[in-house]
Gaussian input, Z-matrix of N, CA and C with variables (Angstrom, degrees):
# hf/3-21g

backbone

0 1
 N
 C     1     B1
 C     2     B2     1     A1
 N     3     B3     2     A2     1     D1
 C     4     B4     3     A3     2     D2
 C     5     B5     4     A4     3     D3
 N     6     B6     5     A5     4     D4
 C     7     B7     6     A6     5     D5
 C     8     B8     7     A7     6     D6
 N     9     B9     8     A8     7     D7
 C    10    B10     9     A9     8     D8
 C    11    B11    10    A10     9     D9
 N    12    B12    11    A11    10    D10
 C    13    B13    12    A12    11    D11
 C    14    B14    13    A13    12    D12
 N    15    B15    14    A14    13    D13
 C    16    B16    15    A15    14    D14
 C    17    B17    16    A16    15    D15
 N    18    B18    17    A17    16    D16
 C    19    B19    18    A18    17    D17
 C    20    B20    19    A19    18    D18
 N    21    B21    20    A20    19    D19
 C    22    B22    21    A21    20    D20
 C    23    B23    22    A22    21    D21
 N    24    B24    23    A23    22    D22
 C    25    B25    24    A24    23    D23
 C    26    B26    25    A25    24    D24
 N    27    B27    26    A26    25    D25
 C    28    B28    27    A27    26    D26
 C    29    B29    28    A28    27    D27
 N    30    B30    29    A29    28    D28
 C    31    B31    30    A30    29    D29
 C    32    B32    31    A31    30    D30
 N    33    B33    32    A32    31    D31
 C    34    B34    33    A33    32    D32
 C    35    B35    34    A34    33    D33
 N    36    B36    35    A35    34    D34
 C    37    B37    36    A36    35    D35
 C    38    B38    37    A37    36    D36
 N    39    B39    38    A38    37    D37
 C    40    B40    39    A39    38    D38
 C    41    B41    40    A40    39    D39
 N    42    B42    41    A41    40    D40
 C    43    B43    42    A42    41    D41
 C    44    B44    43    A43    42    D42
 N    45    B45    44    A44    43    D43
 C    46    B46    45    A45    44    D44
 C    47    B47    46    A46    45    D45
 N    48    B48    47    A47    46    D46
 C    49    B49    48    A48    47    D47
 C    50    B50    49    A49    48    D48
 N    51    B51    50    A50    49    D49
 C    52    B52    51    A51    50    D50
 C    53    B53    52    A52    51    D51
 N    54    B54    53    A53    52    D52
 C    55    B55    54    A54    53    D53
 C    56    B56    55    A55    54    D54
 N    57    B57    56    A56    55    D55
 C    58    B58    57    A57    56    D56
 C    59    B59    58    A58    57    D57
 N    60    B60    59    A59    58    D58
 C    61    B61    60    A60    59    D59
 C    62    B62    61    A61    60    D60
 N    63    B63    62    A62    61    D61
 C    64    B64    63    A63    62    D62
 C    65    B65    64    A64    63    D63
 N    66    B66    65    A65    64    D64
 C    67    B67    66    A66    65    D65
 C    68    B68    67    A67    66    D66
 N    69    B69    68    A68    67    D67
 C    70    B70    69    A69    68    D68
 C    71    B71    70    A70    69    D69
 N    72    B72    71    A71    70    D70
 C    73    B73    72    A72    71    D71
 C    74    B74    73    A73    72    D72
 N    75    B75    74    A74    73    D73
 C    76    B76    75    A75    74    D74
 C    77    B77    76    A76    75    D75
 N    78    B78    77    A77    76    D76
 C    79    B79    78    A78    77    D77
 C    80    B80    79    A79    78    D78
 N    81    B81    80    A80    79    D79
 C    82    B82    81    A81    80    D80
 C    83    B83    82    A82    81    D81
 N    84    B84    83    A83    82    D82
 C    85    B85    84    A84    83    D83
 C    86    B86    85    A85    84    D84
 N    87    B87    86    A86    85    D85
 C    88    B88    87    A87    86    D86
 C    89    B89    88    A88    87    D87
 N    90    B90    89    A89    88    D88
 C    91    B91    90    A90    89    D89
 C    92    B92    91    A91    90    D90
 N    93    B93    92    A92    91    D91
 C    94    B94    93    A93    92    D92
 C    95    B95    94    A94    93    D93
 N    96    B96    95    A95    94    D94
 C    97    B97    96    A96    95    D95
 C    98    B98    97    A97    96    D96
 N    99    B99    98    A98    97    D97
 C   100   B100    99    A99    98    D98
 C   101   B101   100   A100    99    D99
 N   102   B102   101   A101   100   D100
 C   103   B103   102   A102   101   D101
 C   104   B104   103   A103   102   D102
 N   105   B105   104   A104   103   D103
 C   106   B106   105   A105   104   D104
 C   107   B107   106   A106   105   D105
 N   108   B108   107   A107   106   D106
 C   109   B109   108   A108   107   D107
 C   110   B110   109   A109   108   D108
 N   111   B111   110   A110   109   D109
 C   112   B112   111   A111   110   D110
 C   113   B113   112   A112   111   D111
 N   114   B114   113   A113   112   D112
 C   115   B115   114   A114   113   D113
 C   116   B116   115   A115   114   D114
 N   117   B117   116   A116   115   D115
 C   118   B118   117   A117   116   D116
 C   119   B119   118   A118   117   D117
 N   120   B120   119   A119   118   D118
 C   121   B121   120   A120   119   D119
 C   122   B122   121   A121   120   D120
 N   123   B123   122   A122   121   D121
 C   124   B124   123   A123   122   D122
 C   125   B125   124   A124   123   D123
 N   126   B126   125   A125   124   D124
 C   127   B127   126   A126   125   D125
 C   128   B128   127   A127   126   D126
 N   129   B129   128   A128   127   D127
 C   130   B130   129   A129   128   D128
 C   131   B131   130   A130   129   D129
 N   132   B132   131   A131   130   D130
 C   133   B133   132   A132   131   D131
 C   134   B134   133   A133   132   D132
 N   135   B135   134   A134   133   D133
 C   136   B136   135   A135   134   D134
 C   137   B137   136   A136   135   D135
 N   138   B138   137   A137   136   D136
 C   139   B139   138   A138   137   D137
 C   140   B140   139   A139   138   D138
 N   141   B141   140   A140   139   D139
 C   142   B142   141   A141   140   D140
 C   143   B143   142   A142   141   D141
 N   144   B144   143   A143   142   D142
 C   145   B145   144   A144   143   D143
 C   146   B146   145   A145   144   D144
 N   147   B147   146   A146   145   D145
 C   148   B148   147   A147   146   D146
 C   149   B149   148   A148   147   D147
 N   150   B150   149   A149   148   D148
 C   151   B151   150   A150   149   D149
 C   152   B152   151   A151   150   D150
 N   153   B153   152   A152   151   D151
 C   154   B154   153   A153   152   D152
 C   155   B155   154   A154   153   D153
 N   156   B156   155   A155   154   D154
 C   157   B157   156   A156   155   D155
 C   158   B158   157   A157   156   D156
 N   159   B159   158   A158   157   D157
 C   160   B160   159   A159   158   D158
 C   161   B161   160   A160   159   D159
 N   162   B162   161   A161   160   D160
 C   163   B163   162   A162   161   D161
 C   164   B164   163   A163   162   D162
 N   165   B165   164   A164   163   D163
 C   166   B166   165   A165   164   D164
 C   167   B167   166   A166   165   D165
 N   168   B168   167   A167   166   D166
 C   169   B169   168   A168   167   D167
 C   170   B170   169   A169   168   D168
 N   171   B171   170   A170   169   D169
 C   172   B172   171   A171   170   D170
 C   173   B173   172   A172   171   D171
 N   174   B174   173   A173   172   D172
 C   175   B175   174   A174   173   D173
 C   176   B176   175   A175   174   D174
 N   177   B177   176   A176   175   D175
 C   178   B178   177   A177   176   D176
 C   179   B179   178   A178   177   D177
 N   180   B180   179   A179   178   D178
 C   181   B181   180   A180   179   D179
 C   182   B182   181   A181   180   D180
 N   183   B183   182   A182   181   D181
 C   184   B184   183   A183   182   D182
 C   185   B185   184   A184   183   D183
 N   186   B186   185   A185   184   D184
 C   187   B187   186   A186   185   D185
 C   188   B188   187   A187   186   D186
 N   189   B189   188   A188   187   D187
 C   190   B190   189   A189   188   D188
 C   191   B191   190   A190   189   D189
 N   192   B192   191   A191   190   D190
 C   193   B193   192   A192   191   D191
 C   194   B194   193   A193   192   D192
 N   195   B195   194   A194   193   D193
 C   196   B196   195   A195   194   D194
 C   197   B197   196   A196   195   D195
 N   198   B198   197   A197   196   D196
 C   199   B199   198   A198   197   D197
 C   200   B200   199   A199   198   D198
 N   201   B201   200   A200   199   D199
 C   202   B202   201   A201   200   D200
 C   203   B203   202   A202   201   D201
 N   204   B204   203   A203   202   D202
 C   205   B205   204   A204   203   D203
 C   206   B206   205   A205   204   D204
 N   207   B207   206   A206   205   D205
 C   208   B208   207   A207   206   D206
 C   209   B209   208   A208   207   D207
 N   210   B210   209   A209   208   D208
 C   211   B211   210   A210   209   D209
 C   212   B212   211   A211   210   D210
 N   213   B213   212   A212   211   D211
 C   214   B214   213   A213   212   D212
 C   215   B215   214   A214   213   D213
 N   216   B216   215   A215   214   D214
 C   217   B217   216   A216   215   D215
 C   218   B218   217   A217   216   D216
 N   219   B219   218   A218   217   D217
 C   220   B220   219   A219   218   D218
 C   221   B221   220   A220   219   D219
 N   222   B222   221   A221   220   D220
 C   223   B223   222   A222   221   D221
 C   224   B224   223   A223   222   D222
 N   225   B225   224   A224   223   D223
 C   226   B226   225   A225   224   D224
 C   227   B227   226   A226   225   D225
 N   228   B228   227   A227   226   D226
 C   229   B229   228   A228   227   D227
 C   230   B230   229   A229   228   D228
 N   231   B231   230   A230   229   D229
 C   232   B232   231   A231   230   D230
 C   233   B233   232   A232   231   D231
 N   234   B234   233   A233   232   D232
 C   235   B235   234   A234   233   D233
 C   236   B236   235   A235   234   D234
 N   237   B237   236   A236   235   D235
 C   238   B238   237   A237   236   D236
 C   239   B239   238   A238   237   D237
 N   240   B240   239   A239   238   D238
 C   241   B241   240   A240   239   D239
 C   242   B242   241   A241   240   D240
 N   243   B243   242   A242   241   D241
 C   244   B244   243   A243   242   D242
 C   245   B245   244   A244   243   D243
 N   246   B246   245   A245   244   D244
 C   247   B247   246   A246   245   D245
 C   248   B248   247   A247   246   D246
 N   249   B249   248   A248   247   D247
 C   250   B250   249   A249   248   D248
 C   251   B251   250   A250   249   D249
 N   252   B252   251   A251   250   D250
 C   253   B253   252   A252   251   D251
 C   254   B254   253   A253   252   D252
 N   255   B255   254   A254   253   D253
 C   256   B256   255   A255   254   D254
 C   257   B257   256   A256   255   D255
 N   258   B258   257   A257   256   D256
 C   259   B259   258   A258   257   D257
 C   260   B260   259   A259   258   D258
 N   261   B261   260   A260   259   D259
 C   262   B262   261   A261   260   D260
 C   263   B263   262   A262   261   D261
 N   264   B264   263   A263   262   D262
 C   265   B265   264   A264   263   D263
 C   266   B266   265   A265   264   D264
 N   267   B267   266   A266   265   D265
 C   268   B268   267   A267   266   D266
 C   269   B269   268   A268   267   D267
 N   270   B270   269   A269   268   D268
 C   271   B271   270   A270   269   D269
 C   272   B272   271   A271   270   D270
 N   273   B273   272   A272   271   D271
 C   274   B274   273   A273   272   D272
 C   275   B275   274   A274   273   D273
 N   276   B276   275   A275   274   D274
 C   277   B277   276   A276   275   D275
 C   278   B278   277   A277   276   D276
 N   279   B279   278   A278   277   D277
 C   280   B280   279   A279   278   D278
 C   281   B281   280   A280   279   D279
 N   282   B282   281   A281   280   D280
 C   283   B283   282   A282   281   D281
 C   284   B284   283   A283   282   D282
 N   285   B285   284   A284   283   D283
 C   286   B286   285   A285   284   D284
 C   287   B287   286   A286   285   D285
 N   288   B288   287   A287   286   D286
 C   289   B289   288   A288   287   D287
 C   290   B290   289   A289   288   D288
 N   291   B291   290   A290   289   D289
 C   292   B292   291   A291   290   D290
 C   293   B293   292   A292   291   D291
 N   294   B294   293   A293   292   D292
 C   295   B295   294   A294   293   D293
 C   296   B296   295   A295   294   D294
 N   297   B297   296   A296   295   D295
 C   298   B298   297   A297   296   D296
 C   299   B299   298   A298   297   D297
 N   300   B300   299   A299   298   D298
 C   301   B301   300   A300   299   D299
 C   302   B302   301   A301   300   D300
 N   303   B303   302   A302   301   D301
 C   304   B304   303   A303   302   D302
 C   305   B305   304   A304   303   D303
 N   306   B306   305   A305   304   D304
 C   307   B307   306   A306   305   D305
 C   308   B308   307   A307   306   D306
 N   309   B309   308   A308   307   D307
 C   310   B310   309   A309   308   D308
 C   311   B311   310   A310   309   D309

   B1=1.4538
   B2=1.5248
   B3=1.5807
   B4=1.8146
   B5=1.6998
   B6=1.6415
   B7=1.4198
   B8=1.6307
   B9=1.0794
   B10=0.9728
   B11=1.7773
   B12=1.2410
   B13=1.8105
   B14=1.8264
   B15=1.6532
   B16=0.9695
   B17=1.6892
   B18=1.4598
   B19=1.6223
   B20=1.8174
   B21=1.1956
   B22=1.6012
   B23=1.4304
   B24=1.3399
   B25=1.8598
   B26=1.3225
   B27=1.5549
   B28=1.8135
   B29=1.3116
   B30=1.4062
   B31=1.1866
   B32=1.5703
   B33=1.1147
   B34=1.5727
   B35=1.3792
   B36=1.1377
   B37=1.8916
   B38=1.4694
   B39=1.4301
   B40=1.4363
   B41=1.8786
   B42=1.7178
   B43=1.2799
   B44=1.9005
   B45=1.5910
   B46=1.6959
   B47=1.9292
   B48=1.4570
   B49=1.2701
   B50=1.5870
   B51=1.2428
   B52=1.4797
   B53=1.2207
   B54=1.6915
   B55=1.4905
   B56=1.5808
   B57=1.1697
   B58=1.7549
   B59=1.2797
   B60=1.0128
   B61=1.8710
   B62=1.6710
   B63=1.8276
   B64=1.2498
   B65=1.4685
   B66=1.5560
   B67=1.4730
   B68=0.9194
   B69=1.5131
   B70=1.7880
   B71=1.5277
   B72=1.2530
   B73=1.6809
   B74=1.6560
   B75=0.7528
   B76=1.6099
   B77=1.7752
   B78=1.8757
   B79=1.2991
   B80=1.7121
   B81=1.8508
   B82=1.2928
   B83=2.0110
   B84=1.3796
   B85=1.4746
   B86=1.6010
   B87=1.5336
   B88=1.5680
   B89=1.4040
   B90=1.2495
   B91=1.7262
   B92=1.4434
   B93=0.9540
   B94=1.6543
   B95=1.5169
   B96=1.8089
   B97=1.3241
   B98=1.7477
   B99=1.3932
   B100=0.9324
   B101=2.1669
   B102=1.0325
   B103=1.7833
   B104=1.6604
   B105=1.5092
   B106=1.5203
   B107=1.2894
   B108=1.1753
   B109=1.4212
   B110=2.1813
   B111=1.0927
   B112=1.5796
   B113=1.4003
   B114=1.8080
   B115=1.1869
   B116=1.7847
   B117=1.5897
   B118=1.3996
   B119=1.4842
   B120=1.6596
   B121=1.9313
   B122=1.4073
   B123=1.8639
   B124=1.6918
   B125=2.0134
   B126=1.1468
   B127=1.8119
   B128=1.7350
   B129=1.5422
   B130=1.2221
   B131=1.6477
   B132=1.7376
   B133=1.4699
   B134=1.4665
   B135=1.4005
   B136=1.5022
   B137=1.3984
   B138=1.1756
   B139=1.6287
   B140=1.5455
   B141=1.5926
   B142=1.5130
   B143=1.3857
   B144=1.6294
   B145=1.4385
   B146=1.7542
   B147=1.3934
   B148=1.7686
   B149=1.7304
   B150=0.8035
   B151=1.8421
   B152=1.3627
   B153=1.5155
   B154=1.5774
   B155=1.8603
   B156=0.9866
   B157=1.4781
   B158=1.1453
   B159=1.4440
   B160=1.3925
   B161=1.3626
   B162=1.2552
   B163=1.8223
   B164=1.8916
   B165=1.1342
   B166=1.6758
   B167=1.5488
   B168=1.1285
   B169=2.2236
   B170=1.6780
   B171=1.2967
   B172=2.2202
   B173=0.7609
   B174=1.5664
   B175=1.5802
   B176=1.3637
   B177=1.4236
   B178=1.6209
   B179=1.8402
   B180=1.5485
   B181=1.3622
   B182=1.7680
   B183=1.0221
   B184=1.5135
   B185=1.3595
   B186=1.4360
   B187=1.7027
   B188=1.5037
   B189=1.1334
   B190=1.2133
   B191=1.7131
   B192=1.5775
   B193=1.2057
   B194=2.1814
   B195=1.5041
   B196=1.9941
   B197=1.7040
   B198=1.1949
   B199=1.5291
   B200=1.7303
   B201=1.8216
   B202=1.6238
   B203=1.5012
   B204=1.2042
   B205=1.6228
   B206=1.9391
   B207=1.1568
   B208=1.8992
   B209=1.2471
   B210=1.3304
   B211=0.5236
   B212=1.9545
   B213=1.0040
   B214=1.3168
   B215=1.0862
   B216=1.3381
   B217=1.3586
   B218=2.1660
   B219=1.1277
   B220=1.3304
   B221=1.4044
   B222=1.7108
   B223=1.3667
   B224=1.1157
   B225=1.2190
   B226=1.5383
   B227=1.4573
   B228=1.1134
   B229=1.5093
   B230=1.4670
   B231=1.7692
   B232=1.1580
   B233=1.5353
   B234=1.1226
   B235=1.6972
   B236=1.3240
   B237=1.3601
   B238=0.7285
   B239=1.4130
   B240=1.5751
   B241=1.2559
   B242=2.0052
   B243=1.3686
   B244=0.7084
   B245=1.5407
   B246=1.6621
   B247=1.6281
   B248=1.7772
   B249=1.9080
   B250=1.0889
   B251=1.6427
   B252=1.7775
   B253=1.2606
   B254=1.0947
   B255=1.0613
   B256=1.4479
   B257=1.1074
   B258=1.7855
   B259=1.6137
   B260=1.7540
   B261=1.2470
   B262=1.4876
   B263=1.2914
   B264=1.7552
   B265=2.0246
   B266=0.9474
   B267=1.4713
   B268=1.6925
   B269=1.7100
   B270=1.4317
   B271=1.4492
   B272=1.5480
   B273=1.3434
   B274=1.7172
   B275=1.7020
   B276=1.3123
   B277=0.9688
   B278=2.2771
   B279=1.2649
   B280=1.2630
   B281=1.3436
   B282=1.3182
   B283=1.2991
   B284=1.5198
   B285=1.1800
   B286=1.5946
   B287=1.3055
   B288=1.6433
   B289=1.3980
   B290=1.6157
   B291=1.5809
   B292=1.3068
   B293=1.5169
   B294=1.1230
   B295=1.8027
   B296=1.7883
   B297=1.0234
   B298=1.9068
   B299=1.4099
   B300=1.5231
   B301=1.3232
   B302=1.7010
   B303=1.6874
   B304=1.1826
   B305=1.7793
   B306=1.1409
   B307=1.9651
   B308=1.7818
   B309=1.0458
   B310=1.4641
   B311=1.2523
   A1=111.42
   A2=106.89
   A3=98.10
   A4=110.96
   A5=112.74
   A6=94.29
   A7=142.93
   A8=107.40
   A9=126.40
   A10=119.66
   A11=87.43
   A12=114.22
   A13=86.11
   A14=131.03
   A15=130.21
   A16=148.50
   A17=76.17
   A18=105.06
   A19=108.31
   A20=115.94
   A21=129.15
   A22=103.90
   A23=121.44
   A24=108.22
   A25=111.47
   A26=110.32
   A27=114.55
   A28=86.35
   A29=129.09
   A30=126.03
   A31=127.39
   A32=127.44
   A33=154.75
   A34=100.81
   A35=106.97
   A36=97.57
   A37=124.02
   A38=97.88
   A39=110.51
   A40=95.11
   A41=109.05
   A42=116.07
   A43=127.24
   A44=97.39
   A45=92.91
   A46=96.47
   A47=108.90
   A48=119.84
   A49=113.69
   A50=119.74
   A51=118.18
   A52=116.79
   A53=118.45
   A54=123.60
   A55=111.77
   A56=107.58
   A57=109.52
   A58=101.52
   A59=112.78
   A60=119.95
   A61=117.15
   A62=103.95
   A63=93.22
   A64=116.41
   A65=113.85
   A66=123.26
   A67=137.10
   A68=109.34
   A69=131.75
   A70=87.79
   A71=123.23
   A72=138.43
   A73=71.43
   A74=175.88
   A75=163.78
   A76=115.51
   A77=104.09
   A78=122.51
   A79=102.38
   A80=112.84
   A81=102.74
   A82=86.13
   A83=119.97
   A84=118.42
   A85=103.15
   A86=87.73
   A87=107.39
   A88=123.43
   A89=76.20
   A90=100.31
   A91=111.41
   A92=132.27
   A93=129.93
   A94=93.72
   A95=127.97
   A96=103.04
   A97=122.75
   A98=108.37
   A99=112.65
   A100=97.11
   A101=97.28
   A102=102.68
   A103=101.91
   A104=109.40
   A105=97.30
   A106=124.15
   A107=121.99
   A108=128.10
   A109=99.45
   A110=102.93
   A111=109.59
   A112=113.99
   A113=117.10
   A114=116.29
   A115=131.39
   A116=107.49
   A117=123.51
   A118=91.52
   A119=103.75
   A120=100.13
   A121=107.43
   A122=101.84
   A123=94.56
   A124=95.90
   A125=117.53
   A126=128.38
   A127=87.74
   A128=97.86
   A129=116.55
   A130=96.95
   A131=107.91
   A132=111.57
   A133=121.74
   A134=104.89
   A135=147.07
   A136=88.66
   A137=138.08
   A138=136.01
   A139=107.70
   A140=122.07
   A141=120.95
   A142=97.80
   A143=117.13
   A144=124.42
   A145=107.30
   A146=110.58
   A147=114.51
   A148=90.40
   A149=156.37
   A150=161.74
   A151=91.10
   A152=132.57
   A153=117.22
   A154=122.20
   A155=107.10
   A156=99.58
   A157=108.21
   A158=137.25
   A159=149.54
   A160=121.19
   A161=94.13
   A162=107.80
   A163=116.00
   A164=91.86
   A165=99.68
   A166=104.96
   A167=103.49
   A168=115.49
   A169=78.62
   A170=115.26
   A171=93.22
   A172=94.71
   A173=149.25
   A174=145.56
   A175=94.73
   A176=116.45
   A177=104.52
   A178=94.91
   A179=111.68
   A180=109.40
   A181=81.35
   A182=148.92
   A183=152.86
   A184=115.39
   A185=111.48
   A186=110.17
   A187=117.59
   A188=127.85
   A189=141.88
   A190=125.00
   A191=121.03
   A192=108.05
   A193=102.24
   A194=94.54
   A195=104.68
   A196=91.79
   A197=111.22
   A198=101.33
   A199=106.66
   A200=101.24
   A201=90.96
   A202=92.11
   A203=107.19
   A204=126.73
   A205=91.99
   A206=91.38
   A207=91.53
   A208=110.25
   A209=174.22
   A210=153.33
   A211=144.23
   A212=105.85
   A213=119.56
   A214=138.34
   A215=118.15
   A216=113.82
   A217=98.87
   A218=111.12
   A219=127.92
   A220=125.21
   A221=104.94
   A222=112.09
   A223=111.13
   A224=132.45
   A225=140.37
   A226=108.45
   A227=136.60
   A228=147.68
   A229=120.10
   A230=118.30
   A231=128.45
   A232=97.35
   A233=130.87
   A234=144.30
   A235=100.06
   A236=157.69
   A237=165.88
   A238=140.38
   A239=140.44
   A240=122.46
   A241=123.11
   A242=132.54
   A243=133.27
   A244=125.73
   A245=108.59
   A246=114.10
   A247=90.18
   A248=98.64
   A249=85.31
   A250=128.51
   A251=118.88
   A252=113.00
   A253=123.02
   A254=141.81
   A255=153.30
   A256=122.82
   A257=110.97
   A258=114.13
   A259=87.25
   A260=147.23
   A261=110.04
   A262=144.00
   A263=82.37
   A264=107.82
   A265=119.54
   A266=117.57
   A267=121.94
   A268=113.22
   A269=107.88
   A270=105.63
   A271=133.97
   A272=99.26
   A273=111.48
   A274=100.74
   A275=135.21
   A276=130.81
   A277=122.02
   A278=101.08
   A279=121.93
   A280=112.59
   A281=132.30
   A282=122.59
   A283=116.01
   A284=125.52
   A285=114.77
   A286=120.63
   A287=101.06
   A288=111.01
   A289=120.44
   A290=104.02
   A291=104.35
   A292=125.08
   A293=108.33
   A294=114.33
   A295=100.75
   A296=105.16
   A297=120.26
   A298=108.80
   A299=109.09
   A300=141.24
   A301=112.27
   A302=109.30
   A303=108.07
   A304=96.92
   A305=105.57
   A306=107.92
   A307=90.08
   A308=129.67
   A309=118.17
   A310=109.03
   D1=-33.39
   D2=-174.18
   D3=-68.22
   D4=-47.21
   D5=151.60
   D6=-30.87
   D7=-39.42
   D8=-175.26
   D9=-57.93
   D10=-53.02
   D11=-169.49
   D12=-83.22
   D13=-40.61
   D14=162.07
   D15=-32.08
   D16=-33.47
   D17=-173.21
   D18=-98.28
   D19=-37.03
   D20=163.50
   D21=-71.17
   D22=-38.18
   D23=-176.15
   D24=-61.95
   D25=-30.45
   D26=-156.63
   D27=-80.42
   D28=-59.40
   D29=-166.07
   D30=-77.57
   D31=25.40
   D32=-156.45
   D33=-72.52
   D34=-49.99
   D35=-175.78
   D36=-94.97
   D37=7.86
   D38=-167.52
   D39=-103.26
   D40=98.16
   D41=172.15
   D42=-58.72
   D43=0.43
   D44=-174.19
   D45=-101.56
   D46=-8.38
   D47=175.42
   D48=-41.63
   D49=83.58
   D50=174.55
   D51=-139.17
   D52=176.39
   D53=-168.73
   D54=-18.66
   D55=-62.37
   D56=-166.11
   D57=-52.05
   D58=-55.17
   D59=-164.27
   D60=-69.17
   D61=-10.20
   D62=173.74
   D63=-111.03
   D64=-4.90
   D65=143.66
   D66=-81.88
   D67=24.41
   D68=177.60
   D69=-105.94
   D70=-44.68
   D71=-138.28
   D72=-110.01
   D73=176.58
   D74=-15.56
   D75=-116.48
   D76=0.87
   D77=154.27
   D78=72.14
   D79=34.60
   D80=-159.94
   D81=-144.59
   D82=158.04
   D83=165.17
   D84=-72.15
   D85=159.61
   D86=156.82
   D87=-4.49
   D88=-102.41
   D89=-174.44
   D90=-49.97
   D91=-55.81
   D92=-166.71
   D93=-66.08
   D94=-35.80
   D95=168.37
   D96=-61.34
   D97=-28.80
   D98=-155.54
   D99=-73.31
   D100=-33.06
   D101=-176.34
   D102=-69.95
   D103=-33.78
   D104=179.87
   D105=-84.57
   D106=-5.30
   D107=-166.83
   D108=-110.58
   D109=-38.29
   D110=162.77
   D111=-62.08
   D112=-46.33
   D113=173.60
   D114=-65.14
   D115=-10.53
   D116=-153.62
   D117=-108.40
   D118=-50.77
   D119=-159.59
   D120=-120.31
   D121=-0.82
   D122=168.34
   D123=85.80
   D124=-30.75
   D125=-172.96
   D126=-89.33
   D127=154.26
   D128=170.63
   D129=-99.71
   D130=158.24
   D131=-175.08
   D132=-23.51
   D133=-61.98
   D134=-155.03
   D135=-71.11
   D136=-47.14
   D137=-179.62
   D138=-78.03
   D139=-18.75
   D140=-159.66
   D141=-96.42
   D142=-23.81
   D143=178.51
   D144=-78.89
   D145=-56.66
   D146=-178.44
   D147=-59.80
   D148=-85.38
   D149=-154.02
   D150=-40.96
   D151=-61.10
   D152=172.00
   D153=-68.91
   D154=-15.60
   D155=166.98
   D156=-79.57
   D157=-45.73
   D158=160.16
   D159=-21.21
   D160=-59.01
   D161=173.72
   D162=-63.45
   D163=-43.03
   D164=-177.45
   D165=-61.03
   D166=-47.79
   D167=-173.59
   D168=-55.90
   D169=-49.91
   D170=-157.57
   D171=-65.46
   D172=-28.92
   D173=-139.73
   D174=-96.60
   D175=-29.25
   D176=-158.33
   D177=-127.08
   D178=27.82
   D179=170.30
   D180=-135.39
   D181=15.02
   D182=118.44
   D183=-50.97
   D184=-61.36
   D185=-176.03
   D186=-63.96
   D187=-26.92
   D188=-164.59
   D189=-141.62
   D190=133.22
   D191=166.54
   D192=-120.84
   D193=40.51
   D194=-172.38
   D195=-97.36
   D196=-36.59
   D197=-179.22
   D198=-98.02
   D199=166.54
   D200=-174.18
   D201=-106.76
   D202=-168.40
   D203=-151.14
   D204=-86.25
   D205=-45.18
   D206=165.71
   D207=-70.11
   D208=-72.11
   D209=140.85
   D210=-1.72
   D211=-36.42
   D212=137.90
   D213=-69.16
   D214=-24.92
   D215=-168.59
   D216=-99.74
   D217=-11.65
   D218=168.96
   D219=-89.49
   D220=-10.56
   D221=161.73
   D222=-96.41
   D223=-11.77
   D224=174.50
   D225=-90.53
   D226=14.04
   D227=176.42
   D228=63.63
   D229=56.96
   D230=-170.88
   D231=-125.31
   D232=125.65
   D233=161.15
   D234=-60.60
   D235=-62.03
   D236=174.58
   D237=-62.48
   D238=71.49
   D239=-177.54
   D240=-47.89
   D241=-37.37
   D242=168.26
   D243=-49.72
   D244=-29.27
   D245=-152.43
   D246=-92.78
   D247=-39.97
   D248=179.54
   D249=-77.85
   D250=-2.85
   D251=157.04
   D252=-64.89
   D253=-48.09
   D254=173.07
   D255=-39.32
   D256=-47.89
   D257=168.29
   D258=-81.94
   D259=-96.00
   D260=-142.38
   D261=-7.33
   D262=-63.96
   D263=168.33
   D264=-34.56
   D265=-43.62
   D266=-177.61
   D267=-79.74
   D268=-27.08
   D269=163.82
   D270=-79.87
   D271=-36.96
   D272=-172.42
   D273=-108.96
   D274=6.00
   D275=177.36
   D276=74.90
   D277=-6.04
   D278=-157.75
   D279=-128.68
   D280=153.81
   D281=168.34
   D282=-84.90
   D283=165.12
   D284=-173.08
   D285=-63.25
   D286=-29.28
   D287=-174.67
   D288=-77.17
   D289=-34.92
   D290=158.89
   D291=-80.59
   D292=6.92
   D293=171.71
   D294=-92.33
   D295=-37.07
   D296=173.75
   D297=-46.13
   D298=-66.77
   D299=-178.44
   D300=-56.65
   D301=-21.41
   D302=167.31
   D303=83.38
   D304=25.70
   D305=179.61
   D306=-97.33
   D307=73.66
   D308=179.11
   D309=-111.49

């Protein structure tokens, strides 16, 4: 698994970073990633990659209120500031900005 979480950290800001590319990067097909990572965290790839970008945005919208929430959320490898509010909210219960703001 630390590989695992290893291989999504390096590639964190890189928004084309998805399933294929991280069963390129863990030297294994699809599917057999896809059974080990369902079998390990219960999450499918695609959820095990957004949940670690997720985590990094709280960590680094905790450390700091100098950068904005777009901006973070584009250093964490999201195209989208909106998409990535939306998925936080659904993880941390909060918007990023009120997680920033310390409204938790």
């Amino acid at each position: 698994m630390k590989q695992c979480v290893v291989c999504v950290e390096e590639n964190l800001d890189n928004p084309d970073f998805d399933v294929n590319r991280f069963a390129q990067c863990m030297n294994i097909g699809c599917t057999k990633l896809f059974l080990k990572i369902k079998g390990i965290t219960g999450q499918t790839p695609n959820d095990f990659i957004l949940n670690i970008r997720l985590k990094k945005a709280q960590m680094l919208l905790k450390q700091t209120d100098a950068r904005t929430v777009s901006e973070i959320a584009y250093e964490v490898g999201f195209n989208s500031p909106s998409y990535f509010i939306l998925r936080f909210k659904e993880l941390f219960g909060v918007t990023p900005a009120q997680y920033q703001k310390g409204k938790v």
